[in-house]
C-alpha positions as CSV (number, residue, x, y, z in Angstrom):
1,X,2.5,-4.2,26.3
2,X,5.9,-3.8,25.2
3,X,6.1,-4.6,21.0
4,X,9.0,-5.0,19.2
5,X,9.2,-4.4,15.2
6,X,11.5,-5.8,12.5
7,X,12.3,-3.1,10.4
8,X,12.5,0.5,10.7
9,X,11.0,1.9,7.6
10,X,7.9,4.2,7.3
11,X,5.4,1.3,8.3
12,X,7.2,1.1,11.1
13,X,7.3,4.6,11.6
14,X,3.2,4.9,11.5
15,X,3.1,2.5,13.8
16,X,5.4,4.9,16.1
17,X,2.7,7.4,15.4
18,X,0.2,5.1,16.7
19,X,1.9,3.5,19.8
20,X,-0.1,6.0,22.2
21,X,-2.8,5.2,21.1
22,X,-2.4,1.8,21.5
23,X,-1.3,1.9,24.5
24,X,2.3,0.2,23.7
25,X,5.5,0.4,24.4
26,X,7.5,0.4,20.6
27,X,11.0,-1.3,19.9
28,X,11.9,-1.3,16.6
29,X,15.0,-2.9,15.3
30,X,17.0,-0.6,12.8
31,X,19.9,-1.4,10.4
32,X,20.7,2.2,11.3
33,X,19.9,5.8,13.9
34,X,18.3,7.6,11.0
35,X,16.0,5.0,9.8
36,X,12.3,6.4,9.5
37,X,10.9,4.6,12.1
38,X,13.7,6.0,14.8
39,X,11.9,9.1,14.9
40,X,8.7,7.5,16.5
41,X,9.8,4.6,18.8
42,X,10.4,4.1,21.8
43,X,13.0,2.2,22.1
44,X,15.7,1.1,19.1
45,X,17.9,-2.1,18.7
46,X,20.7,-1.7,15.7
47,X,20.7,-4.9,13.3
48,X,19.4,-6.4,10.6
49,X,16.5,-8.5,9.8
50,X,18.2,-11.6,9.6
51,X,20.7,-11.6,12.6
52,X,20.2,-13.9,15.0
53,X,21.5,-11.8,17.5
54,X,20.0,-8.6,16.9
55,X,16.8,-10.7,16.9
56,X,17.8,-12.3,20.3
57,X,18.2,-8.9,21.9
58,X,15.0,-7.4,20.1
59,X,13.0,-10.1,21.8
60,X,14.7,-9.7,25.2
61,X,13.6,-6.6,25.3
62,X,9.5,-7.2,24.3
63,X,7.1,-9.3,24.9
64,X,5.7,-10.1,20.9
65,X,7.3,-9.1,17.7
66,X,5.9,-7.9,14.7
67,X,7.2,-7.0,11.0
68,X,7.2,-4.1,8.9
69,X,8.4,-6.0,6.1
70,X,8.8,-9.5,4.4
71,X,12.8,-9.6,3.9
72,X,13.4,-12.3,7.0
73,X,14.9,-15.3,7.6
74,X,11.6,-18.1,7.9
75,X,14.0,-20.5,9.4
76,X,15.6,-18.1,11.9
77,X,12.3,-17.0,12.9
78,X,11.0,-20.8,13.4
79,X,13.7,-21.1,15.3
80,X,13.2,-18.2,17.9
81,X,9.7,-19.3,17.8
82,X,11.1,-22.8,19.3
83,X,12.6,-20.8,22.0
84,X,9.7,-18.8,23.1
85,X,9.4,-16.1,21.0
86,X,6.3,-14.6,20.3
87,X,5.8,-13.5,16.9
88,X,2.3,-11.7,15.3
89,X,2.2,-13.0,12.5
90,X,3.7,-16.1,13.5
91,X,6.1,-17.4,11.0
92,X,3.5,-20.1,9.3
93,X,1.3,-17.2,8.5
94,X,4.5,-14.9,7.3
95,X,5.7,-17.6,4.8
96,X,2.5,-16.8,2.7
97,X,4.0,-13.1,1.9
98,X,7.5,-14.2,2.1
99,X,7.3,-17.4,-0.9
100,X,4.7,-16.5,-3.9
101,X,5.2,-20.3,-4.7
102,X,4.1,-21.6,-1.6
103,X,1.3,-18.7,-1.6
104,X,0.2,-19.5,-4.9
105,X,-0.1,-23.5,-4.7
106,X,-1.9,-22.8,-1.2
107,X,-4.0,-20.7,-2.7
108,X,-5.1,-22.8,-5.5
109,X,-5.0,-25.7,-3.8
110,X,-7.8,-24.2,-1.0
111,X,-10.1,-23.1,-4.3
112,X,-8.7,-19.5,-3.8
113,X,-8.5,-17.6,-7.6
114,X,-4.9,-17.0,-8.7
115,X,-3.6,-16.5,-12.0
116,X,-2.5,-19.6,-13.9
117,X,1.0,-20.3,-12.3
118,X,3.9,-22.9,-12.7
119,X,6.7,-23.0,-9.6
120,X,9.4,-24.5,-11.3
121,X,13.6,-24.4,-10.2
122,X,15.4,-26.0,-13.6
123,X,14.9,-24.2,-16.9
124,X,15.3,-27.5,-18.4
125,X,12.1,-28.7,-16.6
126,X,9.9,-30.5,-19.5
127,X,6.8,-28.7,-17.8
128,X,7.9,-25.5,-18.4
129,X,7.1,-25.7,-22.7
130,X,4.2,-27.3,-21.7
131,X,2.9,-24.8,-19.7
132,X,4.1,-21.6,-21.6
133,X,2.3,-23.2,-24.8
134,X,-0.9,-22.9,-22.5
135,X,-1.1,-19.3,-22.5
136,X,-2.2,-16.4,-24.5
137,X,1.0,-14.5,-24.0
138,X,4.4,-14.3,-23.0
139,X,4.1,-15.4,-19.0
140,X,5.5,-12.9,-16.2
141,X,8.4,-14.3,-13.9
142,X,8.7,-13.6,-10.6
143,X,11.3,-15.1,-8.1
144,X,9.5,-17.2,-5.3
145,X,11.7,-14.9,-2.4
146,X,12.9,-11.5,-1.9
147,X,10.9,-9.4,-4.2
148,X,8.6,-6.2,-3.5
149,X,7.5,-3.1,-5.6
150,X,8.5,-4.8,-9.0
151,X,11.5,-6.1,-7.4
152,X,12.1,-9.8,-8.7
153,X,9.6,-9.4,-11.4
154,X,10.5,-9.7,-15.0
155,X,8.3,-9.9,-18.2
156,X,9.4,-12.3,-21.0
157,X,9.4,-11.2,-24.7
158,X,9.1,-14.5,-26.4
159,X,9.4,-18.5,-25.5
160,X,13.0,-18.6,-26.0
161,X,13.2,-15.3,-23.6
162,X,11.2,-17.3,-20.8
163,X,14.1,-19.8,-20.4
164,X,16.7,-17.6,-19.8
165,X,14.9,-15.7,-17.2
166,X,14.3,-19.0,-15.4
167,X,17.7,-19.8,-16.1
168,X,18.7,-16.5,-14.3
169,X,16.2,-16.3,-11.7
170,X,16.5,-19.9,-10.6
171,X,20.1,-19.4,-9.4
172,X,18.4,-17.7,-6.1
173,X,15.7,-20.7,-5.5
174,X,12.2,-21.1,-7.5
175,X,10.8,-19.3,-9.7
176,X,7.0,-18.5,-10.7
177,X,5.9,-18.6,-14.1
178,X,2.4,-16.8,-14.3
179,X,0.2,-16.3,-17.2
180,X,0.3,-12.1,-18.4
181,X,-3.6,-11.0,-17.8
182,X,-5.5,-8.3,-19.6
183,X,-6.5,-6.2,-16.9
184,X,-9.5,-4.4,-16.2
185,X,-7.6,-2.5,-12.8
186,X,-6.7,-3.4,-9.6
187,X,-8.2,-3.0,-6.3
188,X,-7.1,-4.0,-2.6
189,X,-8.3,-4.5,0.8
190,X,-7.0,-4.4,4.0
191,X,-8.4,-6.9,7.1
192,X,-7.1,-7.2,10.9
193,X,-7.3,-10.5,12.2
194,X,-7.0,-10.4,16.6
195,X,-5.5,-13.3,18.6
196,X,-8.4,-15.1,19.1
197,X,-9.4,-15.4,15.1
198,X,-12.0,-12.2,15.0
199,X,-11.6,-9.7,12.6
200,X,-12.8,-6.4,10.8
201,X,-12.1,-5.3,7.2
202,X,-11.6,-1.9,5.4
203,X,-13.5,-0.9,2.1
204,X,-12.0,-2.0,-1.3
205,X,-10.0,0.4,-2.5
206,X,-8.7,1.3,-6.4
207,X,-5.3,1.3,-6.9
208,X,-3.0,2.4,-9.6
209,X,-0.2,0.7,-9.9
210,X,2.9,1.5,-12.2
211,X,6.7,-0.3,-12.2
212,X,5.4,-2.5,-9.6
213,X,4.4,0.2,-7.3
214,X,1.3,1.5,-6.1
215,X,1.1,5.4,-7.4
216,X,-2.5,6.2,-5.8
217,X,-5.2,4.7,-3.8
218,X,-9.1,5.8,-4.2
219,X,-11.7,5.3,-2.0
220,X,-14.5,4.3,-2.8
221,X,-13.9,1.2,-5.0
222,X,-15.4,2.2,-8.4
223,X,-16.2,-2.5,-8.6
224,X,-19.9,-3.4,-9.2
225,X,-21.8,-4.6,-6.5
226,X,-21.3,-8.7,-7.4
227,X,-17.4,-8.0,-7.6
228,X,-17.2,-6.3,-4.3
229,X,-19.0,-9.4,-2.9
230,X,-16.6,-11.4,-4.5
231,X,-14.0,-9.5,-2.8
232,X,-15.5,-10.0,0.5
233,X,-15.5,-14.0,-0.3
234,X,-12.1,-14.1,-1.6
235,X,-10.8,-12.4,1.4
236,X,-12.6,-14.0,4.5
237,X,-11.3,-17.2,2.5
238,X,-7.6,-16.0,2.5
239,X,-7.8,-15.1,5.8
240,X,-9.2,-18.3,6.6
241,X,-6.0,-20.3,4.9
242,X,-3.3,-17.9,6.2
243,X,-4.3,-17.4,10.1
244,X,-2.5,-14.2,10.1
245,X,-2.9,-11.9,13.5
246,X,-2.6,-8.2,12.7
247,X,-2.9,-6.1,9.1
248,X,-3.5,-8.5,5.9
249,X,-3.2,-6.4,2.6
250,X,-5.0,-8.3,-0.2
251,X,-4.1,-7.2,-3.8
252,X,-6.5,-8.4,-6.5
253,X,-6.4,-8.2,-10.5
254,X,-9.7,-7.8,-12.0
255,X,-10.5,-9.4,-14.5
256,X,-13.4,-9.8,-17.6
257,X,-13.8,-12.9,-15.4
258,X,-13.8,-11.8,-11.8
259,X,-11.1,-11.5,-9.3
260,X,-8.1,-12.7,-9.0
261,X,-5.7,-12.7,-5.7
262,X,-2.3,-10.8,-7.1
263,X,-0.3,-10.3,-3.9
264,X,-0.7,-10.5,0.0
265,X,1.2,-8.5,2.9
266,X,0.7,-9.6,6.9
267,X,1.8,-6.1,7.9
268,X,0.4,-2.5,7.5
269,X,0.4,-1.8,3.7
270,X,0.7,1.1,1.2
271,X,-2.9,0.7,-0.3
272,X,-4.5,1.2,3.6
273,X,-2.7,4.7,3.9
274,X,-5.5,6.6,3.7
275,X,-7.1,5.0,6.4
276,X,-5.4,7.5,8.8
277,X,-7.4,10.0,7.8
278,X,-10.1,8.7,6.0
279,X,-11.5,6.3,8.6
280,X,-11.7,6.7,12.7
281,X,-9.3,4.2,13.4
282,X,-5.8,3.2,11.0
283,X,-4.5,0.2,9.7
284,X,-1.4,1.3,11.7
285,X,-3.8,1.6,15.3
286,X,-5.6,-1.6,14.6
287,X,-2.7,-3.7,13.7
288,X,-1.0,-2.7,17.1
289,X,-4.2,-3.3,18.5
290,X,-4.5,-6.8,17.2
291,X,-0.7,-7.6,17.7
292,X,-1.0,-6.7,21.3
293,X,-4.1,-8.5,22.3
294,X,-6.6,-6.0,22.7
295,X,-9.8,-5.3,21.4
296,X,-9.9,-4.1,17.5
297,X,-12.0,-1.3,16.9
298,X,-14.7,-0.9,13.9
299,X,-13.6,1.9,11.9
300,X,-15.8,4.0,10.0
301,X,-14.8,6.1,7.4
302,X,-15.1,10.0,7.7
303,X,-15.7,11.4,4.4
304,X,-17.3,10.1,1.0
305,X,-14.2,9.9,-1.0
306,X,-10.3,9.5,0.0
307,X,-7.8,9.6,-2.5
308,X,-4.1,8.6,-1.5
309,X,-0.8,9.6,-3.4
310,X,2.9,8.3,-3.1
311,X,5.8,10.4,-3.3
312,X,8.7,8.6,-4.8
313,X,11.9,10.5,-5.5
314,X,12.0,12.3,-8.7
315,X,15.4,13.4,-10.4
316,X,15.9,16.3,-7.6
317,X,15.2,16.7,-4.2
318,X,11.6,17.1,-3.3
319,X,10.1,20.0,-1.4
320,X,8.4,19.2,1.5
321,X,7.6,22.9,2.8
322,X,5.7,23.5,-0.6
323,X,3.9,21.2,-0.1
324,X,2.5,21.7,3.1
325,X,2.0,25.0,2.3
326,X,-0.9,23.1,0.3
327,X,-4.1,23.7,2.0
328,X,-6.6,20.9,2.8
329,X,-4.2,18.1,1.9
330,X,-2.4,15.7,4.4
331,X,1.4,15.4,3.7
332,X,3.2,12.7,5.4
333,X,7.0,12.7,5.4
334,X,9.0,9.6,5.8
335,X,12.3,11.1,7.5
336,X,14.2,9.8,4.7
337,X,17.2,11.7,2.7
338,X,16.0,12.2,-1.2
339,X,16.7,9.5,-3.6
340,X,15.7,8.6,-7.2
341,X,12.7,6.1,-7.0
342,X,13.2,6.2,-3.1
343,X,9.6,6.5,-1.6
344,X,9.5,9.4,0.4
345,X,6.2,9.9,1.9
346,X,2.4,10.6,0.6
347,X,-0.1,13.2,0.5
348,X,-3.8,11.9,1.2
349,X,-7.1,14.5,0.5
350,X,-10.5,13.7,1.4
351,X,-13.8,15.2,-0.5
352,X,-17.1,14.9,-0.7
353,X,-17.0,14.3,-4.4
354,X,-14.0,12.6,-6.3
355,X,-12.8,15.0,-8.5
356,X,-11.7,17.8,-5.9
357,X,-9.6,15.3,-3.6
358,X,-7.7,13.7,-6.5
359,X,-6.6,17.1,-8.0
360,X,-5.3,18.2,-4.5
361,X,-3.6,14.9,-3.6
362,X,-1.9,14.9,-6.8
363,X,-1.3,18.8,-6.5
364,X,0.7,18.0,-2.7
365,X,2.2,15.3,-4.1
366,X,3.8,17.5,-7.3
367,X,4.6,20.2,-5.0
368,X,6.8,17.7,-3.0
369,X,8.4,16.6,-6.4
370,X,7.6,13.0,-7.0
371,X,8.2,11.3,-10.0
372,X,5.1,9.5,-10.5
373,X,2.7,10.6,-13.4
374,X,-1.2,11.9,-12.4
375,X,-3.4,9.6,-13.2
């Protein structure tokens, strides 16, 4: 099965990793030759995400496309879809990670628990006071396209603040106001969803989020017993609504009063990193699996606690030989040149209690120089 990718970044290049495995054949369409994802594919078309052509030729050359990020063109993908393209997700299920308004009313709409939102595109919209004097805080703002990693995400000081960051925001489409929560933490989990509808799920997982980016990933969840089954409603339900085939991420808050869905991805996601090691089969394998039709496969995880650490570009180039120096730690290079705030790869450590893992994930992940803090 020959699959195609949009977007050449380190998802895609995991999925390189993979392709073997899988039995595929990998395209992947880059912006440029040293993209991560390069590296690992089979095959490489040069062009964006939302050029028609580029597309064209990247589906000449497959026989299903899949994404490695959100930053498309919905209506240039409906419109390949007209012609025969095959995508996976299809673009119905893709608009639920590409617009958090549409996601959010969706969600709500179908019972699903979201924070209290408002989608509004006028700053003089007579709902907005309304629904700002609702809440306990100052609300968060987050544009309805485009954003990722904190990108598009902006927290208002006061009342008067809140309409001129809908005033600015709303000049690139809508806008969602959200109430602010009082977190207890965040955990995620990571489902595969195969043509015909069947699917298998990953544990929950902790994560630690900070700027808008996930720092570290622990396995196992540290969520009581009727959260976790919470979890498993909320997400057989979400994957119910959004009909996704492949990887679906699921990011929930939690809250004194349960769970609440935060983000989604339809692709292979940060927080299910340390399913390469940690379990017998990836995100990245299973996603290709699912994509291309075949059977998925029931992963079980391989040691009793998995602890997963970014690497983000700190103020001078990192040092990948130190770290792999490191022993009993898995350090995963992107391929990309060093940049401030640029993520660059992630260092994963297994254990068989939690402390040991977490001091040598974070210990590769210093070695390499990233800028996060230990948590």
């Amino acid at each position: 099965m020959r699959v195609g990718v949009v977007g050449a970044g380190q998802l895609a290049r995991m999925m390189g990793e993979e392709r073997a495995s899988a039995h595929v054949h990998l395209t992947v369409l880059a912006e440029h030759l040293d993209d991560a994802a390069v590296a690992t594919a089979d095959a490489v078309v040069l062009g964006g995400a939302r050029d028609v052509g580029a597309l064209r030729e990247l589906a000449s050359q497959v026989d299903l496309v899949t994404f490695d990020h959100e930053l498309v063109d919905l209506a240039v993908l409906r419109e390949l879809e007209n012609d025969g393209v095959v995508f996976r997700p299809s673009p119905a299920a893709l608009t639920f990670a590409v617009d958090k308004a549409v996601q959010r009313t969706t969600f709500a709409a179908a019972g699903i628990a979201v924070p209290r939102f408002l989608v509004i595109s006028d700053a003089k919209d007579p709902r907005l006071v309304a629904f700002v004097d609702q809440l306990d805080a100052p609300p968060v703002l987050k544009k309805a396209r485009g954003g990722y990693d904190g990108r598009g995400v902006v927290f208002a000081d006061d009342k008067e603040h809140v309409t001129a960051l809908v005033a600015e925001l709303s000049a690139d489409g809508e806008v969602v106001v959200e109430e602010r929560l009082d977190l207890v933490s965040e955990v995620a989990q990571i489902l595969v969803r195969d043509v015909e509808g069947h699917s298998i799920s990953y544990p929950l997982v902790d994560t630690l989020q900070r700027d808008g980016m996930c720092v570290e990933t622990r396995y196992p969840s540290t969520l009581d017993d009727d959260l976790a089954a919470q979890a498993d409603r909320l997400s057989a339900r979400v994957a119910e609504v959004v009909r996704g085939t492949g990887v679906m991420a699921i990011e929930y808050f939690v809250t004194t009063k349960g769970l609440l869905v935060n983000e989604i991805a339809l692709r292979p996601h940060n927080t299910g990193h340390w399913t390469i090691e940690g379990t017998s089969a990836s995100q990245f394998l299973e996603h290709l699996l699912a994509v291309s039709g075949q059977a998925l496969r029931q992963p079980s995880v391989v040691a009793p606690y998995a602890v997963m650490v970014n690497v983000v570009g700190a103020s001078t180039p990192a040092s990948l030989d130190d770290a792999q120096k490191l022993n009993d730690v898995f350090v995963h290079d992107y391929g990309k040149s060093w940049r401030p705030g640029r993520k660059l790869g992630h260092v994963t450590a297994l254990g068989d209690e939690p402390t040991s893992p977490h001091v040598r994930a974070w210990s590769g992940a210093r070695a390499y120089g990233t800028v996060t803090r230990e948590a």
